[in-house]
C-alpha positions as CSV (number, residue, x, y, z in Angstrom):
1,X,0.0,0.0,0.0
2,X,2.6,2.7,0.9
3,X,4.0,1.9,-2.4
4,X,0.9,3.1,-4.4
5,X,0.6,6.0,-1.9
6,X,4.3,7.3,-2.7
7,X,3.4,6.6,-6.5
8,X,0.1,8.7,-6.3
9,X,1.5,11.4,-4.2
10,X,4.5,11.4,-6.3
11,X,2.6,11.6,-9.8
12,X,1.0,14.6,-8.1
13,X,3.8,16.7,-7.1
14,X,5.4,15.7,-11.0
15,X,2.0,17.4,-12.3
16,X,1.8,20.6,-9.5
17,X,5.3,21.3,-10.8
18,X,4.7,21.2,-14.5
19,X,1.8,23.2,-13.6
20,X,4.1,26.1,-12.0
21,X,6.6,25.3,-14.5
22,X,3.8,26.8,-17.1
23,X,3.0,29.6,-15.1
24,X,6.4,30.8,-14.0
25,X,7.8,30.0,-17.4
26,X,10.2,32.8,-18.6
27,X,13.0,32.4,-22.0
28,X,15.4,33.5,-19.3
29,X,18.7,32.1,-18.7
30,X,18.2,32.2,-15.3
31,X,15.6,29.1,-14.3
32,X,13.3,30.9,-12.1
33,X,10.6,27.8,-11.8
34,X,13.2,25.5,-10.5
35,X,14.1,28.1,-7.6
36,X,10.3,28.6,-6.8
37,X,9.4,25.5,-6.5
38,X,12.3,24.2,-4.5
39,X,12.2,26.9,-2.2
40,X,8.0,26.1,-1.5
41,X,9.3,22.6,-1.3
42,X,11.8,23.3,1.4
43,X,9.5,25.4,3.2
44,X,6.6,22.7,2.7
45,X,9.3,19.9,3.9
46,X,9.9,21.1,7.5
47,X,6.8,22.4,8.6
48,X,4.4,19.4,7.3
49,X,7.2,17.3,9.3
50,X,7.5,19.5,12.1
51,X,4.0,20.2,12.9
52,X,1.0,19.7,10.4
53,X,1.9,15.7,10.1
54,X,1.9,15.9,14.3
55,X,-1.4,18.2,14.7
56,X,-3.3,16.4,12.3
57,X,-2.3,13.0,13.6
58,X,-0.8,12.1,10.2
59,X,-0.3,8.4,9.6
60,X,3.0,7.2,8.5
61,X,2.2,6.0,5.6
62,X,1.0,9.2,4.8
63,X,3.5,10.9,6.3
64,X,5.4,9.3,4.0
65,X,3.4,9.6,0.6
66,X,3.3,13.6,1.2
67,X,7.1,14.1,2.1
68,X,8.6,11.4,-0.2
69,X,6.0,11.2,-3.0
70,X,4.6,14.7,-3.1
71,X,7.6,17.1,-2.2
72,X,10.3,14.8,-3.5
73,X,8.4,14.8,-7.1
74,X,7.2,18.5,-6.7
75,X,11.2,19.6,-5.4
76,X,14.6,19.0,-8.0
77,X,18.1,18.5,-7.4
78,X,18.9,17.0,-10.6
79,X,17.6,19.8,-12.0
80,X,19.4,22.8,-10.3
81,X,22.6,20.6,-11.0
82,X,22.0,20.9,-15.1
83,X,21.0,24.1,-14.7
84,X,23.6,24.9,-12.6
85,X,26.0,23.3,-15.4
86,X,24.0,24.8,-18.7
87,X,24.6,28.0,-17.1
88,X,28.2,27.9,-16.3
89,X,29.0,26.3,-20.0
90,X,27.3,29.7,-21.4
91,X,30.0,31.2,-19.8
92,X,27.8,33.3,-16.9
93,X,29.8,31.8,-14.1
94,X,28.8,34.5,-12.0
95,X,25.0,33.9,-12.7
96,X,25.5,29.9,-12.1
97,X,27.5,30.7,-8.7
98,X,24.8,32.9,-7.9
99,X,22.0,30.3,-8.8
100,X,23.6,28.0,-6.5
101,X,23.9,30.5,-3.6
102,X,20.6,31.0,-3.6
103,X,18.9,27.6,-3.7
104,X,21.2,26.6,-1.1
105,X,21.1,29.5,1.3
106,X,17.7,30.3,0.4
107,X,16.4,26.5,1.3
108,X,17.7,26.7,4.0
109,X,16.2,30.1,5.0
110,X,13.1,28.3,3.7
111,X,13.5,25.3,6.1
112,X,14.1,27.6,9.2
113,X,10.6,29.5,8.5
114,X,9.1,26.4,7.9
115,X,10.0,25.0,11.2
116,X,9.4,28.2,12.7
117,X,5.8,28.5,11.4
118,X,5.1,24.7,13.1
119,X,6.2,26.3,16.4
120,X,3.3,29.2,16.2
């Protein structure tokens, strides 16, 4: 069972993030959609672990499903990592160091308000 739950949850977050990937879309070199979606992922991560999972009385399967499935298909490392790369090859290092300065430090700033906002 938690197998089909990861699936489903999964095959949602895969669509949710299309769906932003459509309306964030930009012929930038700088991949904006990717950020957004990791940084509502991180965000998502640590407060439905933190607190909603806990207030709700959350099962651990679907516990599971949500942070595995859901925000593992709806968040990409993969993806800053070619991006990351496409950019750099362009030659705009400074615009791939900065890309990667910002989904690191700015996860983690994400994570901290997330685990902050369970406290409340």
């Amino acid at each position: 069972m938690i197998y089909f739950l990861v699936g489903t949850a999964g095959a949602i977050g895969a669509v949710l993030r299309y769906v932003v990937g459509i309306l964030f879309f930009t012929n930038s070199s700088f991949p904006l959609t990717t950020l957004i979606v990791n940084l509502i992922g991180s965000f998502l991560l640590a407060w439905f672990t933190t607190s909603l999972f806990k207030r709700l009385s959350v099962s651990p399967m679907i516990s599971t499903a949500v942070s595995t499935g859901f925000i593992g298909s709806f968040t990409t490392f993969s993806a800053v990592s070619v991006e990351t790369v496409t950019i750099f090859q362009s030659g705009n290092v400074l615009l791939a160091a900065f890309y990667v300065f910002i989904s690191i430090s700015g996860g983690l700033l994400m994570s901290s308000l997330g685990f902050q906002r369970s406290r409340e």
